[in-house]
C-alpha positions as CSV (number, residue, x, y, z in Angstrom):
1,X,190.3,16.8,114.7
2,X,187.0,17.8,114.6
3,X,185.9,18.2,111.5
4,X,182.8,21.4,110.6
5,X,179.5,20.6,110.6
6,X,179.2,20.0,106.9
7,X,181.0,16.5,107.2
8,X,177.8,14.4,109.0
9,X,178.2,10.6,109.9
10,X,175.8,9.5,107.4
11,X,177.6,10.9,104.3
12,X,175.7,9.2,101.8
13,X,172.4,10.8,102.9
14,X,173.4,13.8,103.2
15,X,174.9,13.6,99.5
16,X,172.0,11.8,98.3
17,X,169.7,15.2,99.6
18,X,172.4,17.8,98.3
19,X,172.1,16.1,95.1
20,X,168.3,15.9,94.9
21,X,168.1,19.2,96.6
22,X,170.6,20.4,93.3
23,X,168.2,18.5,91.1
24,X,164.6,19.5,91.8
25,X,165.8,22.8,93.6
26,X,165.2,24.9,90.9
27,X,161.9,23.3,89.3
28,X,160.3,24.3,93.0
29,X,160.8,27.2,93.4
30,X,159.8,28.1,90.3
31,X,156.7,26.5,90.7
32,X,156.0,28.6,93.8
33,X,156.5,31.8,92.0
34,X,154.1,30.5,89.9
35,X,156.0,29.4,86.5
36,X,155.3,25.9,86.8
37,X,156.9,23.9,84.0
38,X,154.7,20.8,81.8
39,X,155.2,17.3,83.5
40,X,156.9,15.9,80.4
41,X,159.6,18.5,80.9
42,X,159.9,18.0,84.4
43,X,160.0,14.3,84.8
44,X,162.5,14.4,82.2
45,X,165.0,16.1,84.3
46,X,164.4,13.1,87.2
47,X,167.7,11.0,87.0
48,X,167.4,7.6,87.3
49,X,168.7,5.3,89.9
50,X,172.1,4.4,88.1
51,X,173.0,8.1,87.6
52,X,171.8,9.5,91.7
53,X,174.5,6.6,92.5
54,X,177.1,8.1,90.3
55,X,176.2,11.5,91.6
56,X,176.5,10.5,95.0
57,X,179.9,8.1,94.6
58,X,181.6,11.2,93.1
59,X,180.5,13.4,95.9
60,X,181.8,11.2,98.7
61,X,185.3,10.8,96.8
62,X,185.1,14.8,96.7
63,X,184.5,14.9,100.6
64,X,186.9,12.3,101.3
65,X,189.9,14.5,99.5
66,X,188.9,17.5,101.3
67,X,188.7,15.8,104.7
68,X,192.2,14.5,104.2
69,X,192.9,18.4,103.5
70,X,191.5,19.4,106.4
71,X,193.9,17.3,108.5
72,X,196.9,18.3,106.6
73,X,196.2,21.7,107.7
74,X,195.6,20.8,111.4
75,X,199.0,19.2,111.5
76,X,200.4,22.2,110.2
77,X,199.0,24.0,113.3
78,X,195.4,25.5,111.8
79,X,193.0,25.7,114.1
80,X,189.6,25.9,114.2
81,X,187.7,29.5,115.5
82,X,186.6,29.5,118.8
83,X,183.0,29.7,119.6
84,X,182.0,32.0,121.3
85,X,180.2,30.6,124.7
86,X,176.2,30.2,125.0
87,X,174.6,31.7,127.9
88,X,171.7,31.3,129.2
89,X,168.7,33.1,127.7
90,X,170.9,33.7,124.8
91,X,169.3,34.0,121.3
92,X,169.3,30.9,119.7
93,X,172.0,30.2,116.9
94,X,170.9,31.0,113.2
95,X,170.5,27.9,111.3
96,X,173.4,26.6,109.6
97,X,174.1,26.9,105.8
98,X,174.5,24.3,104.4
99,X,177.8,24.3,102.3
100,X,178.2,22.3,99.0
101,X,181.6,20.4,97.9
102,X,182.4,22.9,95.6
103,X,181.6,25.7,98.8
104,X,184.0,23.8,100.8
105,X,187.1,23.4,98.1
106,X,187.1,27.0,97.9
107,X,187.2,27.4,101.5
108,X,190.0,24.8,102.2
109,X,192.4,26.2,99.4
110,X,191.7,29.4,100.8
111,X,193.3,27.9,104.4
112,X,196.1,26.5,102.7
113,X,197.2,29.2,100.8
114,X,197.3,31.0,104.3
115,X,198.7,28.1,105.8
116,X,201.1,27.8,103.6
117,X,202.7,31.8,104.0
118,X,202.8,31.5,107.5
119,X,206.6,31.3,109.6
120,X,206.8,28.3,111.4
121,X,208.0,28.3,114.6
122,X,209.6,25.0,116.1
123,X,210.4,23.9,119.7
124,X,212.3,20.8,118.9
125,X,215.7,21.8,119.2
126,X,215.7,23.3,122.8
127,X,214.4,25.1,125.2
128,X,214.2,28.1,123.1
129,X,212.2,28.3,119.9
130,X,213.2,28.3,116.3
131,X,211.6,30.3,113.6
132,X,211.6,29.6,110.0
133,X,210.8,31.1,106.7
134,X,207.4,29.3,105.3
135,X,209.9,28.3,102.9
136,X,212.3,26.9,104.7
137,X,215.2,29.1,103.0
138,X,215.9,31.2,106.2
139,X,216.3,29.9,110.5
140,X,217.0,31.9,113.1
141,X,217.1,30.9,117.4
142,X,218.5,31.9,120.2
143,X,220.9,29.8,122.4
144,X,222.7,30.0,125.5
145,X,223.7,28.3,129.2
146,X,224.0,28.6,132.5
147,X,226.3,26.9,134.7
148,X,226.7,27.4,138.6
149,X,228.8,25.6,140.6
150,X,229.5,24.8,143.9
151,X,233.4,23.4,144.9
152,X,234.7,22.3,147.7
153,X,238.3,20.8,148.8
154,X,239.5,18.9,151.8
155,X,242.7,16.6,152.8
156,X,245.5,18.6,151.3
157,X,248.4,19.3,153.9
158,X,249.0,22.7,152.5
159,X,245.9,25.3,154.1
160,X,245.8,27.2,151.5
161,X,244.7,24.6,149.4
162,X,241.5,23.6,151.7
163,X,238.3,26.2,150.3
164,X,235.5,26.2,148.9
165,X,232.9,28.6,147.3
166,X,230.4,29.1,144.5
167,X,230.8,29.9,140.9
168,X,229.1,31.0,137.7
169,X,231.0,28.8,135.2
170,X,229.3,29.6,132.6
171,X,226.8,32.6,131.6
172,X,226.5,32.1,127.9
173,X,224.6,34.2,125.0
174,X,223.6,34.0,121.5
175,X,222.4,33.3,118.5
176,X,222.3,30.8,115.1
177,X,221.0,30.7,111.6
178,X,220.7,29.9,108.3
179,X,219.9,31.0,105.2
180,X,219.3,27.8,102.8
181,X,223.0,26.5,102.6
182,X,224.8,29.0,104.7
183,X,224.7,28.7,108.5
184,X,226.6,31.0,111.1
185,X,226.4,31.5,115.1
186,X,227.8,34.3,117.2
187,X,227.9,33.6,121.3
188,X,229.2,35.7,124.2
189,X,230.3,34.2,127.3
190,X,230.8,35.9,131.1
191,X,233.3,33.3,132.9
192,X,236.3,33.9,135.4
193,X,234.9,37.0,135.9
194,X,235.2,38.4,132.4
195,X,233.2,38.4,129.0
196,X,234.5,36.6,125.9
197,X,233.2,36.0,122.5
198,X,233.3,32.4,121.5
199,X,231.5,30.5,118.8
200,X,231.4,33.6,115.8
201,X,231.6,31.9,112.6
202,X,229.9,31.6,109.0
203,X,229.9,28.1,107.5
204,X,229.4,27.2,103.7
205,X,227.4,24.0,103.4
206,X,228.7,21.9,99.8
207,X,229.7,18.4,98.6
208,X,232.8,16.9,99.0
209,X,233.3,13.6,96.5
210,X,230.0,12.6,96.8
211,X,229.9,13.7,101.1
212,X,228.6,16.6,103.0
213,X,230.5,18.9,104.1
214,X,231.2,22.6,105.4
215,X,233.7,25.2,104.8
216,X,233.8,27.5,108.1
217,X,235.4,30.9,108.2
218,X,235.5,32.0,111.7
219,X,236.0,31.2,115.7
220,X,234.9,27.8,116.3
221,X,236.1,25.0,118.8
222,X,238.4,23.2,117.9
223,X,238.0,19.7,116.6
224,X,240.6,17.3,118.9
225,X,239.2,14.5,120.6
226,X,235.8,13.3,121.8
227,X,236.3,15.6,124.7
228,X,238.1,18.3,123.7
229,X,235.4,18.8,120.2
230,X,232.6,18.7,122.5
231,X,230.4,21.2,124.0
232,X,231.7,21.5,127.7
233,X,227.8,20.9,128.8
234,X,227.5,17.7,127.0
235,X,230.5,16.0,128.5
236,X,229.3,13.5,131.2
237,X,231.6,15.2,133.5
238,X,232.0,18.7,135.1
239,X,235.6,19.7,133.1
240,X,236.8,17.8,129.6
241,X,239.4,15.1,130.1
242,X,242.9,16.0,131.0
243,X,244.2,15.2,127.3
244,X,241.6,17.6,125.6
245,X,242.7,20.4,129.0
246,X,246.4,20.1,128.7
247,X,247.6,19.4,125.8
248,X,245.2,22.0,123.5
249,X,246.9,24.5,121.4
250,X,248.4,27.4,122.9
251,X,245.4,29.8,121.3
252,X,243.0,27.3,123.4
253,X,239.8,25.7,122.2
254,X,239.1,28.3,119.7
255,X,240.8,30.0,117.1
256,X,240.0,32.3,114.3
257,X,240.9,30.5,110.9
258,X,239.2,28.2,108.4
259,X,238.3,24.6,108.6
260,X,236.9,22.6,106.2
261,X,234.6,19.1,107.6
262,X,233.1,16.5,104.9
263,X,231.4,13.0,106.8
264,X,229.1,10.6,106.9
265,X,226.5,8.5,108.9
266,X,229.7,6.9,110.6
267,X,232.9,9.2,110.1
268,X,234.3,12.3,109.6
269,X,237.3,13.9,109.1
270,X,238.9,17.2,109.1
271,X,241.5,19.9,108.7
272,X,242.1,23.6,109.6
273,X,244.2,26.4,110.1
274,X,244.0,28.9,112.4
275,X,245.4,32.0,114.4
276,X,244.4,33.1,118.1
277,X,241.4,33.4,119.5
278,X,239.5,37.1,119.3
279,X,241.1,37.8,122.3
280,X,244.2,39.0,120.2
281,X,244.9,42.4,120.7
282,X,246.7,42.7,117.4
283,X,249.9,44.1,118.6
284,X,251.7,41.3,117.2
285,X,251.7,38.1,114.9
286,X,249.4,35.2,115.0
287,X,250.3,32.0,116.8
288,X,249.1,29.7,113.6
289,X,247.7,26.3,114.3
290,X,247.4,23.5,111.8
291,X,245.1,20.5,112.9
292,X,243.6,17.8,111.5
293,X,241.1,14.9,113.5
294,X,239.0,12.1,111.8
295,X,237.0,9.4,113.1
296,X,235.6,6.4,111.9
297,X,232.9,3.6,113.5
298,X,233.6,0.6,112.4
299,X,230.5,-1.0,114.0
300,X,227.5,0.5,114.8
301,X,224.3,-0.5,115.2
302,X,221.3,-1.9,117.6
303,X,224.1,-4.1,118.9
304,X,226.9,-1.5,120.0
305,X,228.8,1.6,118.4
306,X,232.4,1.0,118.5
307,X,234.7,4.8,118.1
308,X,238.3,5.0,116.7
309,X,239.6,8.2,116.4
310,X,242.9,10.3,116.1
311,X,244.0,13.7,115.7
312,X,247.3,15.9,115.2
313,X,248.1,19.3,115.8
314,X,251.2,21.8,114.4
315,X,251.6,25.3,116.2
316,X,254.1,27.8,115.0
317,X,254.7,30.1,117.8
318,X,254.8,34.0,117.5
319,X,257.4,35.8,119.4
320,X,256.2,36.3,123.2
321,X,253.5,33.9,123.0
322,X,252.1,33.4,126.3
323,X,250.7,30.2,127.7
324,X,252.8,27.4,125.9
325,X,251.6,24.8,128.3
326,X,249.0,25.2,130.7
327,X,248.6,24.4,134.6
328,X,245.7,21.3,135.0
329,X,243.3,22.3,137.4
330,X,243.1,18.7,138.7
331,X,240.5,19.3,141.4
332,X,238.2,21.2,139.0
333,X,238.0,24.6,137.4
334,X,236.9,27.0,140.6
335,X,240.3,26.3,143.2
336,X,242.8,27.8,141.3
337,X,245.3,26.5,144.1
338,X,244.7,22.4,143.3
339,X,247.1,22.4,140.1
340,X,249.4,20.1,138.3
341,X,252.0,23.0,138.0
342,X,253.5,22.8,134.1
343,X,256.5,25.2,135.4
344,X,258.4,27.4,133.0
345,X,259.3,27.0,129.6
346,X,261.0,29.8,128.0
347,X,261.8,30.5,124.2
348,X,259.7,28.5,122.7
349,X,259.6,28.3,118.8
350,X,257.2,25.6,117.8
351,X,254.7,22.6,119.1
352,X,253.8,19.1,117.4
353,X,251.0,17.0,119.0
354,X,249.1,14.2,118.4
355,X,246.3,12.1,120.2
356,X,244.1,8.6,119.8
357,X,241.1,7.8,120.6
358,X,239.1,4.4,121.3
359,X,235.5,4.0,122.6
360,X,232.9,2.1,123.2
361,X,228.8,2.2,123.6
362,X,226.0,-0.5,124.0
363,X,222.8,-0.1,124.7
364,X,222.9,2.1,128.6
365,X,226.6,1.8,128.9
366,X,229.2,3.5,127.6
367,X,234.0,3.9,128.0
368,X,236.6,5.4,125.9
369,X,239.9,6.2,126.4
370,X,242.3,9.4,125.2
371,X,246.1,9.1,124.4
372,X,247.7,12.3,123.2
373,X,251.6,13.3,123.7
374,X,253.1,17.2,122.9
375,X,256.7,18.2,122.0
376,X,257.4,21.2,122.1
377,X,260.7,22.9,120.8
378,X,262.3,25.9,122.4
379,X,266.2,26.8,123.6
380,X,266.9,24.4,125.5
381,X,265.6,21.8,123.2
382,X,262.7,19.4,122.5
383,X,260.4,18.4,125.6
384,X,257.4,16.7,125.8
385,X,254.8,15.3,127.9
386,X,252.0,13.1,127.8
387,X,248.3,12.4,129.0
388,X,245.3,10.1,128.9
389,X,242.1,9.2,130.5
390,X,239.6,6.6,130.3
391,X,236.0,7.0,131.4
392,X,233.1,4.8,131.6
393,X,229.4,5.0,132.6
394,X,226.1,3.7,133.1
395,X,222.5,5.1,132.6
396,X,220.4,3.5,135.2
397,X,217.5,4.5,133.9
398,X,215.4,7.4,131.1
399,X,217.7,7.7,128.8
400,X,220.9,6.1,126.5
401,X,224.3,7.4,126.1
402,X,224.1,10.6,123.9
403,X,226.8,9.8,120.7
404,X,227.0,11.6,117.4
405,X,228.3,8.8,115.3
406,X,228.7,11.5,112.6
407,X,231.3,14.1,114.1
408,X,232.6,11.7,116.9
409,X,231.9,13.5,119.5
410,X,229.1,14.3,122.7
411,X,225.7,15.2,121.8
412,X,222.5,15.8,124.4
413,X,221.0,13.1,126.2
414,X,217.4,12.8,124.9
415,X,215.0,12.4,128.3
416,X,212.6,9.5,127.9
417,X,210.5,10.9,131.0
418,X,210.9,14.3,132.2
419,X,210.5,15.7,136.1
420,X,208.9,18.8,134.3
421,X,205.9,16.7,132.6
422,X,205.8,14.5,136.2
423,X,208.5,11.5,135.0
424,X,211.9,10.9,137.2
425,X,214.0,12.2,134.5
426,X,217.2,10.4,133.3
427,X,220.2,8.9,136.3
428,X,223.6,8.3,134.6
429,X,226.6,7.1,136.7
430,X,230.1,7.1,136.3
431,X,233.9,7.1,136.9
432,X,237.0,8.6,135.5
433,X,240.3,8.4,135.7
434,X,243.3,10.3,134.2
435,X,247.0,11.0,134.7
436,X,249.3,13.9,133.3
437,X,253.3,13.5,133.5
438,X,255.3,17.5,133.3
439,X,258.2,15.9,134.4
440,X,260.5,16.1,131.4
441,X,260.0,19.8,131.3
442,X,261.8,22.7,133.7
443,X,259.7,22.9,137.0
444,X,257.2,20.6,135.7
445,X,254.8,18.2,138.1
446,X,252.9,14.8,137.7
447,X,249.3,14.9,138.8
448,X,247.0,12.2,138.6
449,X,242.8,11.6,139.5
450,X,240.0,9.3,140.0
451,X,236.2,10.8,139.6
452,X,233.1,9.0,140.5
453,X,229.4,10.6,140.3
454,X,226.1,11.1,138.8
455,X,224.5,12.9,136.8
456,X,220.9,13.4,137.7
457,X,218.7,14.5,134.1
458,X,216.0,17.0,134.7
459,X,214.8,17.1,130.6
460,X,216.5,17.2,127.0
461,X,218.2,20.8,128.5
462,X,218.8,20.6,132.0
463,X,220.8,18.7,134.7
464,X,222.1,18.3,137.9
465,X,226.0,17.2,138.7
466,X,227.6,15.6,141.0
467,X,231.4,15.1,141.1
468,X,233.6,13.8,143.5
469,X,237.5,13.6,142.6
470,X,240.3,12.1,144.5
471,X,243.7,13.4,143.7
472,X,247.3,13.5,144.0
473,X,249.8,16.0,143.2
474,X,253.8,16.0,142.8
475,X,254.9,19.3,142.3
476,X,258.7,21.1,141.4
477,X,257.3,24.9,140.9
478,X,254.5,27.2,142.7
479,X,253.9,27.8,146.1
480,X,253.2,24.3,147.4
481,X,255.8,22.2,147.0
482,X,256.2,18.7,146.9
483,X,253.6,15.8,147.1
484,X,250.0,16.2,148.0
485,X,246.4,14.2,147.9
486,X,243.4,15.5,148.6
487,X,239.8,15.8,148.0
488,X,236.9,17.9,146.0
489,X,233.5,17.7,145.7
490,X,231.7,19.6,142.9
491,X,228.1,20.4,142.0
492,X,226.6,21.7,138.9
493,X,223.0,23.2,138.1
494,X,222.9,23.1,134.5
495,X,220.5,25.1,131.7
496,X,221.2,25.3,128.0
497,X,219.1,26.1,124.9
């Protein structure tokens, strides 16, 4: 910082001739004026050597405190006035005042105070900046993503299932806050061609025995499993597992309800009940959904971060519910030909489901697994079906596996050296594999897949994907028939803030 021209290198002097200046100021200038005092007087107000040292010590503690005053207020974003630039044949600059301790005090609580009133704005948390109160009491950002995708499929023995095209995933827009312990976030999202809301929800911020935790009231994403209660963009891979895809609630990822969390440095756990999505037209009853997850680390540290997890979900089905189990789009989310086909499962009443969760990550490396197993019951009985998937990868190089040891789940990948300030941004690779067995249900295939890629880190909020996914189908319902393998490469360009 550079500090006004007050604050010279040889402090001392200067003090010493402020304070003799202060001392025999006054006794000169009356003497010019012609009201000279007698000598006695004068050379009684002369201070001697002991008390100029006191004077002077005093002043340099003074300058000292408002020095580190000064540099408070720089970090806090003050800046110093421009000058204006000198020109030649300019007039030259007036002489400069000189300005005494008490001058300057004056002058830097008058920059604090203003300092202090300010909003702050902050551009930690994204590419988007946040702006809080000079309080802190009230936030407020926006957020959003973008996601377009390129697919393409090859090898199947059915034609129809051979295409390829572009996509826009993902055109996501919205907003968080906070004012001092409430929070809330409302998002809009264009995908498969139509406009939803997703994440609209206020949460309650309080202590739970001693923990932090939240109370939300809302639309918020479900919590079930590392993958399936983590933002699709910070997954390492294109689409969530298979276990967090096919065996979600009928109302999807997100429901409309109330969920209370409460955690730690190391766990978390927690429970909610919810309806449908905001998609419900409100015609008929709520499908309600009772779920529970919690998660616990039972090592972590600078030598690894071990994950166990589990998770349980009730549904109680409304009349006509739609959807009871899904189709897995095993080639990726744009061919809506390359399925696992579920087939048909008529009068259902109710669903139970549970899943576990084990995982592993040291230093550049990182693997976990999913289990999770669905019953559901309907008139012609129980069925159920089952699914897992275990994934591992490997940073090569700019950055470490992204982990949030306090909700379990997939956070962003912090970029040690990013292509936008000249570095080589962050290389992660990996490899995936996952299976998915309809077979106990009416019409209902077995599907399974291995995925190898990279991911290719351009900063904290943007990335390049690259999938490739070899699969194989067995199919009893839809319009191909029978067993298939195949092929499909998928690319992602990805923003969020």
């Amino acid at each position: 910082m550079k500090y006004p021209s007050f604050f010279p290198n040889l402090r001392t002097a200067a003090l010493a001739g402020a304070v003799l200046a202060s001392t025999f100021g006054g006794s000169a200038a009356r003497a010019a004026d012609g009201d000279a005092t007698p000598a006695a007087a004068t050379s009684s107000a002369v201070p001697d050597n002991a008390q100029l040292l006191r004077l002077i010590e005093a002043q340099a503690r003074q300058i000292e405190q408002l020095e580190a005053r000064l540099a408070a207020l720089a970090e806090r974003g003050a800046e110093a006035t421009p000058r204006a630039p000198t020109t030649a044949g300019a007039a030259a600059p007036a002489a400069t005042k000189i300005l005494y301790p008490s001058e300057v005090s004056n002058r830097v609580e008058a920059l604090e105070k203003q300092a202090a009133g300010q909003p702050k704005i902050n551009w930690s948390r994204g590419a988007a900046p946040q702006f809080t109160s000079a309080d802190g009491s009230l936030s407020f950002r926006p957020r959003g993503r973008v996601l377009i995708d390129f697919s393409g499929t090859g090898g199947s023995r059915f034609g129809g299932l051979n295409n390829s095209g572009t996509e826009v995933r993902s055109l996501r827009l919205g907003f968080e806050g906070k004012y001092n312990q409430i929070r809330w976030e409302l998002e809009g999202d264009f995908a498969d061609n139509t406009t939803a809301w997703k994440g609209a929800y206020v949460a309650f911020g309080h202590k739970l025995f001693g923990n932090s935790a939240d109370l939300t009231v809302g639309n918020r994403l479900h919590d079930l499993g590392i993958d399936g209660a983590s933002g699709m963009p910070s997954v390492p891979f294109q689409d969530r597992n298979v276990v967090a895809l096919a065996l979600q609630p009928a109302s999807g990822t997100f429901g409309v309800g109330i969920t209370e969390r409460v955690g730690g440095d190391n766990w978390h756990a927690s429970l909610g009940v919810t309806g449908n999505d905001l998609s419900n037209p409100g015609d008929n009853n709520d499908t309600l959904t009772y779920r529970a997850r919690a998660h616990y680390n039972p090592v972590k540290g600078k030598n690894g971060t071990v994950h166990l997890g589990a998770w349980g979900t009730y549904e109680d089905f409304a009349p006509g519910q739609g959807s009871i189990v899904r189709n897995w789009a095993i080639g990726g989310h744009f061919n809506d030909n390359v399925k696992t086909r579920a087939g048909a499962l008529a009068g259902a009443t109710s669903a139970s489901a549970y899943g576990v969760e084990l995982g592993g990550f040291r230093g550049p490396f990182w693997a976990y697994g999913e289990y999770g197993r669905r019953e559901v019951k309907s008139a012609v009985g129980a069925r159920d079906y089952d699914a897992y998937a275990v994934s591992a990868g490997w940073f090569l190089s700019g950055a470490t596996p992204a982990y949030n040891a306090s909700t379990g789940t997939w956070g962003g990948a912090k970029v040690a050296h990013p292509v936008t300030s000249g570095g080589a941004g962050a290389w992660e690779l990996k490899a995936r594999y996952e299976s998915l067995d309809y077979g106990k249900l009416p019409g209902g295939g077995e599907g399974d897949a291995w995925t190898v890629g990279v991911n290719w880190y351009l900063n904290n909020y943007s990335r390049v994907l690259f999938d490739a996914v070899l699969w194989d189908t067995d199919n009893r319902s839809g319009s191909y028939l029978g067993a298939d393998d195949g092929y499909t490469i998928n690319t992602r360009l990805q923003l969020t803030f």
